[in-house]
N, C-alpha and C positions, 0 to 999 in steps of 0.2 A: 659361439655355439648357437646352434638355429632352435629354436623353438620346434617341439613338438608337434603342437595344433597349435591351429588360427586364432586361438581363441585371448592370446597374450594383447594386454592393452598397454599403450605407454602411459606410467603412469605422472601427473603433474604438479610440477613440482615450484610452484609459483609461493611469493612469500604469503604469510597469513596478515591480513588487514590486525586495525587496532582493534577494534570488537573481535576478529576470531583468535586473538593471544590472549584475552581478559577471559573467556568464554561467555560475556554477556548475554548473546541470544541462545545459548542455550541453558545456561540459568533460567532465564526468562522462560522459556520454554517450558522445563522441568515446574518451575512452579506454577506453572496455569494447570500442568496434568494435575499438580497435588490440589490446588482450589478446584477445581473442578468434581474430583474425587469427593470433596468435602462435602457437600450436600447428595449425594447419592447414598441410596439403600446400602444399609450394611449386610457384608456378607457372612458373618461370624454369627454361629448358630448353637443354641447354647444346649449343651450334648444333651446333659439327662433330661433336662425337661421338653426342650423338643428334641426332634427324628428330623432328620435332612433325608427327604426326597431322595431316592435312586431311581437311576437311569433300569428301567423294563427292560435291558439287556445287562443289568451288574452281573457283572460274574462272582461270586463269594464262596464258601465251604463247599467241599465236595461230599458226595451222596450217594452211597452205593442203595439200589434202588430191589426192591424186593417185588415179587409179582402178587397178584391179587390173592393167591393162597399162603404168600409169606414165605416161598421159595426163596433163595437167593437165587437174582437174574444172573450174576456176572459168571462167565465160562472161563474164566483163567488164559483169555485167548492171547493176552500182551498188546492186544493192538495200541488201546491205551498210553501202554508205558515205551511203544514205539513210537507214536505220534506225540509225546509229552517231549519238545524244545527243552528243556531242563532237567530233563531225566531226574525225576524227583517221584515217579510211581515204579514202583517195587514189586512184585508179585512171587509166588510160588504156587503154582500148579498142584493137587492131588485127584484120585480117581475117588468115584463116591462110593460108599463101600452097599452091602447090601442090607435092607432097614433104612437109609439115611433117604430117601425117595421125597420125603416129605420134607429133607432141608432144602435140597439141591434140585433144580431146574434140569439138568443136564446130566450128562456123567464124568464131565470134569469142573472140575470146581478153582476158585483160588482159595488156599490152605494158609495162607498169607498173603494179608494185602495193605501194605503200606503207601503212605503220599508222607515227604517232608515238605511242609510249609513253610520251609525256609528256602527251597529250592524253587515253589512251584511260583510264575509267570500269571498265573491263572489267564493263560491265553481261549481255555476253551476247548483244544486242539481233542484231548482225551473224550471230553463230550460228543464231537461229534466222531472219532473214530469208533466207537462202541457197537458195534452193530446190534447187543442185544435193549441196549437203552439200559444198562447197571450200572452207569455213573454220571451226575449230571449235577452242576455247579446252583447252588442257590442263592437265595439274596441275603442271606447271613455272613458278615463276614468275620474275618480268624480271629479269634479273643487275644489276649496279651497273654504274657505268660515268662516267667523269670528265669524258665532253664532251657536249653535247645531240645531236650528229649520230649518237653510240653508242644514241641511242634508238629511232632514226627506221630501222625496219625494212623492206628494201626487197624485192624477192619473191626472192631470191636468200637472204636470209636466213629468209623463211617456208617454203618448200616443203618439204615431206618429200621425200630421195633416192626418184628412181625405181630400181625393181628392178634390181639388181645395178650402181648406181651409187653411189660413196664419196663420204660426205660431206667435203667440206671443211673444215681446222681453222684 
């Protein structure tokens, strides 16, 4: 049978000396990495008393983002839970009714809006599909939590309080 591509090598098949049957040199090998390791800075960092550094680009919880009058920004447009690789953002659409001027940014809204944190990548992707800038990853990351429905974030738990509104604990 001919090979596909060029790229097949024959491989060699010569006996193994008395050091490469015992695997000496690479024992030897293996333990100069571990002495070497030995006298370097530890990298275990001990949680509650210190904070480990993140990286100025961690992606962590997501944050439906409200405007300077405490509107909600997000339009219910899906782009988001189109551009979301995991399909883990959820939405449902409704029209703003009349009176509501003062929730809603726009005249359609999201009436539901979920994310499962068991599903999301936090690749980012939703962030930047957003066009009105109403959802955008912070440096918080996911708490722990004992049931899978403690994952699944529902907009009540994404919004940031509007002005001079307490959050709930």
């Amino acid at each position: 049978m001919q090979a596909l591509t060029s790229r097949a090598k024959q491989v060699d098949r010569k006996p193994m000396t008395f050091i490469e049957k015992i695997y000496l040199w690479n024992i030897i090998k293996g333990m100069w990495i571990t002495f070497k390791h030995i006298w370097k800075r530890k990298e275990t960092v001990r949680y509650p008393e210190q904070k480990r550094p993140f990286s100025p680009v961690f992606r962590g919880l997501h944050i439906l983002n409200r405007d300077a009058e405490g509107r909600e920004n997000c339009t219910a447009c899906g782009l988001c839970a189109v551009a979301c690789p995991a399909e883990a953002i959820t939405m449902e659409a409704a029209e703003r009714k009349p009176g509501e001027e003062h929730l809603y940014r726009e005249e359609k809204y999201a009436a539901r809006y979920e994310i499962n944190m068991l599903r999301c990548i936090f690749c980012g992707f939703c962030e930047e599909a957003c066009p009105k800038d109403a959802i955008y990853l912070t440096e918080t990351f996911a708490p722990a939590n004992y049931k899978r429905e403690g994952f699944i974030y529902g907009k009540p738990d994404l919004l940031i309080p509007a002005p001079g509104e307490k959050k709930k604990a």
